[in-house]
C-alpha positions as a LaTeX table, in Angstrom:
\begin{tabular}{lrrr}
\hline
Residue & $x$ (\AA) & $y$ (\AA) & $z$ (\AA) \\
\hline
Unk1 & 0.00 & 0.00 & 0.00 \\
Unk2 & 1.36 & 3.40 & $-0.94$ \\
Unk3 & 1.66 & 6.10 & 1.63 \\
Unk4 & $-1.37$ & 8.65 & $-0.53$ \\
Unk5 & $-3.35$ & 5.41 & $-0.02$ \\
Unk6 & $-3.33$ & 4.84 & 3.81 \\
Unk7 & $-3.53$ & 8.59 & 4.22 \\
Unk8 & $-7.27$ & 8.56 & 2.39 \\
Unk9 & $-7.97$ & 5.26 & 4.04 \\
Unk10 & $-7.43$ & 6.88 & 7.30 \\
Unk11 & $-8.76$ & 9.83 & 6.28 \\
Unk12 & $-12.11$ & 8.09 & 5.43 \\
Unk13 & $-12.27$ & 6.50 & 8.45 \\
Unk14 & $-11.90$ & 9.33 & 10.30 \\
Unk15 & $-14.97$ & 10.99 & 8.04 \\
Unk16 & $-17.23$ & 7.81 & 9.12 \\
Unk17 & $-16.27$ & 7.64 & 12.67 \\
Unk18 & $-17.27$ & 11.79 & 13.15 \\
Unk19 & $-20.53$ & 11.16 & 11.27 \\
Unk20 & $-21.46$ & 7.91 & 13.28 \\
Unk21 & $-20.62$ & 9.62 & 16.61 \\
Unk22 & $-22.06$ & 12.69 & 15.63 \\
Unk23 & $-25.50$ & 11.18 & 14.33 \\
Unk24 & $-25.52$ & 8.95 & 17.77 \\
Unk25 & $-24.67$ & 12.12 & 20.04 \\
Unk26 & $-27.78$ & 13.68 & 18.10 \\
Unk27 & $-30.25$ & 10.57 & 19.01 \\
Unk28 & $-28.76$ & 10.89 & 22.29 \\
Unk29 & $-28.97$ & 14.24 & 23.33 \\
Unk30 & $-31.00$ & 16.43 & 21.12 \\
Unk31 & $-30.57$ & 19.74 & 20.87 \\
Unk32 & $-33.36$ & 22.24 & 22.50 \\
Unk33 & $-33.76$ & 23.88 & 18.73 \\
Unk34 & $-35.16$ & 20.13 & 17.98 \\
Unk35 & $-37.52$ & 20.41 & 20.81 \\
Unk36 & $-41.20$ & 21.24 & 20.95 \\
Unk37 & $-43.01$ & 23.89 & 22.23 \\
Unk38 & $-45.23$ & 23.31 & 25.50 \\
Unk39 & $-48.14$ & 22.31 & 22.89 \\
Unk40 & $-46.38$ & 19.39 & 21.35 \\
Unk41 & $-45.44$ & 21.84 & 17.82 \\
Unk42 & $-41.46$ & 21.63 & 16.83 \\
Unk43 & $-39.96$ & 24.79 & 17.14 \\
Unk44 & $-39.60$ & 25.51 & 13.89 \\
Unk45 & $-42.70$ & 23.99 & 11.84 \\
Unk46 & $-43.17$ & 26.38 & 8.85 \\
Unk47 & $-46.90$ & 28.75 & 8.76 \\
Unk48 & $-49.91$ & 26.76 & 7.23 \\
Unk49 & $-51.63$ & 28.36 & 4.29 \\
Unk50 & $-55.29$ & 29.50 & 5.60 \\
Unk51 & $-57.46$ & 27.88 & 2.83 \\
Unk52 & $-59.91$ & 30.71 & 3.20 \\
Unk53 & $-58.18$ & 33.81 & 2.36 \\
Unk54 & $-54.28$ & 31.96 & 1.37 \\
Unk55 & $-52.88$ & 33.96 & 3.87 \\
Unk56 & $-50.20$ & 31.76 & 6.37 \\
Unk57 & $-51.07$ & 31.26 & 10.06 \\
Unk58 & $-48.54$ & 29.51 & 13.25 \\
Unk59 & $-49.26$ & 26.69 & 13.70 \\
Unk60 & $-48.97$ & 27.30 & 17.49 \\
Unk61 & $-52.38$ & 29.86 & 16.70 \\
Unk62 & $-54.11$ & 26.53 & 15.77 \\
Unk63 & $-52.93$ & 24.89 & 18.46 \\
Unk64 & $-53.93$ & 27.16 & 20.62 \\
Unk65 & $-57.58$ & 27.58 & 18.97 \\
Unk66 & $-58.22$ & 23.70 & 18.75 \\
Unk67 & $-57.40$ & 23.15 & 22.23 \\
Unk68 & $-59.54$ & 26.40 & 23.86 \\
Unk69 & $-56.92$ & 28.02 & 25.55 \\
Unk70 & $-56.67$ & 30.94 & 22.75 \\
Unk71 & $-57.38$ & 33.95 & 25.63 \\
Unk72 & $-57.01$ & 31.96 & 28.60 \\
Unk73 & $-53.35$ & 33.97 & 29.49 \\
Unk74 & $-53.31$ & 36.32 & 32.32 \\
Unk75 & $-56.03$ & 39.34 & 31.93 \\
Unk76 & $-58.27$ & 37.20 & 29.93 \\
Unk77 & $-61.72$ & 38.40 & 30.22 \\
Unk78 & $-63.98$ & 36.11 & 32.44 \\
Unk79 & $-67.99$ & 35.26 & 30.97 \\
\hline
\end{tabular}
């Protein structure tokens, strides 16, 4: 085996070793970016088109409006 030969066989190994530890320390400890807000929605889900009117809404609006706690937060009015 030449020298330029071990060098990219080494090389490569070291590649596959940072990408297999790197995909395992992901799996193991994900980031908080990766996380989800306190109503199950990933931090960074893209706006859904309204169908109505084609404008985009959060999804953490829907949330909120399917589950009924829309104007619950602190000064919400009281019926």
């Amino acid at each position: 085996m030449s020298a330029a030969r071990i060098q990219m066989t080494i090389l490569a190994l070291v590649g596959f070793a940072a990408t297999v530890g790197s995909f395992a320390y992901l799996l193991a400890k994900p980031p908080a970016y990766l996380r989800a807000t306190r109503d199950g929605v990933p931090f960074f889900t893209p706006p859904v088109i309204n169908p109505v009117d084609g404008k985009p809404l959060d999804v953490n609006t829907l949330v909120r409006d399917y589950k009924g706690t829309a104007g619950s937060g602190v000064g919400a009015a009281v019926d």
